[in-house]
C-alpha positions in Angstrom: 0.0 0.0 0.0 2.8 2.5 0.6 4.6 1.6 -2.2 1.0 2.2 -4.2 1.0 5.8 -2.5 4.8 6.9 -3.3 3.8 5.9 -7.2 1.0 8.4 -6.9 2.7 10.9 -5.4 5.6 11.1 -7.1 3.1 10.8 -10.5 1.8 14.3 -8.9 4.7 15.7 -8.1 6.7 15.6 -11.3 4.7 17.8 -13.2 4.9 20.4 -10.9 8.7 20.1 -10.0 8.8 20.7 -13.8 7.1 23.9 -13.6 9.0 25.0 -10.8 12.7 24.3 -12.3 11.3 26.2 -15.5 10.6 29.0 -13.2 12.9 29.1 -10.9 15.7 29.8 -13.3 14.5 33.2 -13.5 14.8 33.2 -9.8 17.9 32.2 -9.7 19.1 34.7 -12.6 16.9 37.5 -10.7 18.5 37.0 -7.5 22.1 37.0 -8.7 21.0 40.3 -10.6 20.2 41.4 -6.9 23.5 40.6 -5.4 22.9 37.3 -3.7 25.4 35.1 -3.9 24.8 31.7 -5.5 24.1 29.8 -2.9 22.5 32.2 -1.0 19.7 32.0 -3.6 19.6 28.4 -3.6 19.4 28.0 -0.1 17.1 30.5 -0.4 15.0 28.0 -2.4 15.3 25.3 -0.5 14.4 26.8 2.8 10.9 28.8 1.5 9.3 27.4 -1.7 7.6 30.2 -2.5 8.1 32.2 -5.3 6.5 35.6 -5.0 7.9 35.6 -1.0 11.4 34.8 -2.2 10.9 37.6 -4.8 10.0 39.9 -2.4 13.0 39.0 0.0 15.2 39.7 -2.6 14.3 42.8 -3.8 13.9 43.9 -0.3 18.0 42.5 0.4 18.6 44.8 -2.6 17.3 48.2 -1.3 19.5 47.2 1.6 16.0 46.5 3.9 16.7 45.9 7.7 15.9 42.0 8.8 12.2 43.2 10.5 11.4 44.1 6.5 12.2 41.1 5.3 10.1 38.8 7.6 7.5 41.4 7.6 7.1 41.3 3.8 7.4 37.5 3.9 5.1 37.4 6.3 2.4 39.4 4.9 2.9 37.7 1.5 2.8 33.8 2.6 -0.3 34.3 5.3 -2.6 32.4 2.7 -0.2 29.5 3.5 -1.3 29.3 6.9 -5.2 29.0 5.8 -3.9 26.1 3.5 -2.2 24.6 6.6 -5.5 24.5 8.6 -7.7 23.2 5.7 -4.8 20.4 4.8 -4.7 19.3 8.6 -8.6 18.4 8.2 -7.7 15.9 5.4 -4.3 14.2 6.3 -5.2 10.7 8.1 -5.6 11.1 11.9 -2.8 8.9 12.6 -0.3 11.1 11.3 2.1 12.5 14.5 2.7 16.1 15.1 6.5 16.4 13.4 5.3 14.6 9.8 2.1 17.6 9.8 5.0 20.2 9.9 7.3 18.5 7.4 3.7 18.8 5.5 3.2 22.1 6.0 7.0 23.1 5.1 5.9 21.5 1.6 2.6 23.6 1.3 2.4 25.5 -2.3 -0.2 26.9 -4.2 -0.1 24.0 -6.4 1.2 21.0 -3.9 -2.3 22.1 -1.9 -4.5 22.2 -4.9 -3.7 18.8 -5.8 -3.5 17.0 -2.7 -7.0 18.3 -1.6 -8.6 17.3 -5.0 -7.8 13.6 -3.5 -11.2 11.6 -2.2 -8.5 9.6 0.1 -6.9 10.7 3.1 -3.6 12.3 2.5 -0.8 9.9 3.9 2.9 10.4 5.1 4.4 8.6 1.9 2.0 10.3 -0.4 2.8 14.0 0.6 6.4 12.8 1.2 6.7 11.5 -2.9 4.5 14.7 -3.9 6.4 17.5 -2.1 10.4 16.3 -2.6 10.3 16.4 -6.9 8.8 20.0 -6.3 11.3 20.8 -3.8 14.8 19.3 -5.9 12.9 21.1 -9.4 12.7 24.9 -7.6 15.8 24.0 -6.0 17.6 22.8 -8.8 16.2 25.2 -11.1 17.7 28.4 -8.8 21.2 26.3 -8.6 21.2 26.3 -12.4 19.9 29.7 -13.2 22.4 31.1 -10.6 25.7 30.0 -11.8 24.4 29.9 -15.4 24.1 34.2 -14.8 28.1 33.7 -14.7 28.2 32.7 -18.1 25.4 34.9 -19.2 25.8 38.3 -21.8 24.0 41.3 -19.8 20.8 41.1 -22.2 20.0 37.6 -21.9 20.8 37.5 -17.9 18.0 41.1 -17.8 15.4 39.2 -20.1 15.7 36.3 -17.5 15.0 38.2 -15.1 11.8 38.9 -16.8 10.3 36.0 -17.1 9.5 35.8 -13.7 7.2 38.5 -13.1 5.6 36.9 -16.9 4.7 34.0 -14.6 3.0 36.4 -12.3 1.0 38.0 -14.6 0.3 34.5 -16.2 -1.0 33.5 -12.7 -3.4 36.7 -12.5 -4.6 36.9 -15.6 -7.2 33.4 -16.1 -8.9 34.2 -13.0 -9.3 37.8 -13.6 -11.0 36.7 -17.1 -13.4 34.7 -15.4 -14.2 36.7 -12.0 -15.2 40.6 -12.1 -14.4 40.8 -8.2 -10.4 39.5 -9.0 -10.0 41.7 -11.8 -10.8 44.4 -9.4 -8.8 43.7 -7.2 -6.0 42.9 -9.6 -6.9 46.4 -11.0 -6.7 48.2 -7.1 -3.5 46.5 -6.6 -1.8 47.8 -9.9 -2.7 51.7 -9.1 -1.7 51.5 -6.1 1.7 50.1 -7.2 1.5 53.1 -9.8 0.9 55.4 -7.0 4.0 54.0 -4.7 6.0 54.0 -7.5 5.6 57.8 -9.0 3.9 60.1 -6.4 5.0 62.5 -4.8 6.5 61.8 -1.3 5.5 58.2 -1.0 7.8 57.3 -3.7 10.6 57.0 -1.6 8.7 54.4 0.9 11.0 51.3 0.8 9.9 48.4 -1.5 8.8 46.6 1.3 6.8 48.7 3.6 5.0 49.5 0.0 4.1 45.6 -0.7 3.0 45.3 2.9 0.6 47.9 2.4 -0.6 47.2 -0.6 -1.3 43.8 0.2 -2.9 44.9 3.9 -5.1 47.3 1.5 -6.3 45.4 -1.3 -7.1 42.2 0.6 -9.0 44.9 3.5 -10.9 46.4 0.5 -11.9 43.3 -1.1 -12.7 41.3 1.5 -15.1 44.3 2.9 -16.9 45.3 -0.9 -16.5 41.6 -2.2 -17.4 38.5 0.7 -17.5 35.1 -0.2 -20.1 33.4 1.5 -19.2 29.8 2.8 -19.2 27.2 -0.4 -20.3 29.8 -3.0 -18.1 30.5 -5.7 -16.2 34.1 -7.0 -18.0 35.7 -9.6 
């Protein structure tokens, strides 16, 4: 039966460790860009799995941000993982002891979650074990590579690298803007606001990070208030 569950997992891992490495070679190119050492940006990887937090770390260590800015904007930016940790708990088997559930929770990602809760079984040890690690050696793997490849990189290629990262942002917003008026509004609050930190007058010289932190405080406050979800009803 194990053996059954490590073949399933690792069957839905795969695909997204693929995505990730794809990805994460922009991080890995990106961070470099930023100054961090090559295997600061790998460890980097393999200690958070999460791109948009790592992102934001980065940019912050760029600006020279104090410590408090970096876990702040971490913080603020990775809270939806929490709400994924307390909906995952309800579905691992009951058996499972205290220091597996944090080794599961370490593993939590947008996509690692999405997939594991569409299961109709109970998610098992082996099974989250086989579907987190490919994830975790592909974003891993993929910063390692995009790191020292930077070395090796002409100037233009290393910058359009860089690039494609924030294109797998926008690729991430755009489907479920499409589809939902009450995301695209939100998507829409969140870009004038950025426009706003970013050229007006006096709060354009607010640190990268106190900026996210707001942003994100004031777009989720906003939508949350104009836009609730009642309990199983879907976005429109």
């Amino acid at each position: 039966m194990k053996l059954e569950e490590i073949k399933e997992g690792i069957k839905d891992g795969l695909p997204i460790a693929l995505g990730y490495f794809s990805v994460s070679v922009a991080f890995g190119v990106s961070s470099v860009g930023a100054k961090v050492p090559w295997w600061g940006a790998t460890l980097i990887s393999l200690t958070n799995l999460t791109s948009a937090g790592q992102k934001a770390g980065v940019d912050v260590m760029a600006v020279g941000g104090s410590i408090l800015l970096i876990v702040l904007t971490t913080l603020i930016i990775n809270m939806r993982y929490f709400l994924m940790g307390v909906s995952m708990s309800q579905k691992v088997e009951e058996r499972m002891p205290v220091w597996q559930r944090l080794l599961v929770a370490f593993g939590i990602t947008d996509e690692i979650y999405a997939v594991s809760m569409g299961k109709k079984h109970d998610l098992t040890a082996c099974y989250m074990a086989a579907l987190i690690i490919p994830p975790i050696f592909g974003w891993t793997g993929g910063t390692l590579l995009g790191s020292v490849a930077t070395n090796f990189m002409p100037a233009v290629l290393a910058d359009a690298m860089g690039i494609a990262l924030y294109g797998m942002f926008i690729a991430v917003i755009i489907p479920p803007s499409k589809e939902s008026k009450k995301v695209l509004s939100a998507v829409v609050m969140a870009i004038l606001l950025s426009v706003m930190f970013t050229y007006a007058p006096y709060i354009k010289n607010l640190e990268t990070g106190w900026a996210v932190i707001i942003i994100t405080i004031v777009v989720s406050s906003v939508a949350a208030t104009l836009f609730p979800v009642k309990e199983g009803a879907d976005i429109e």
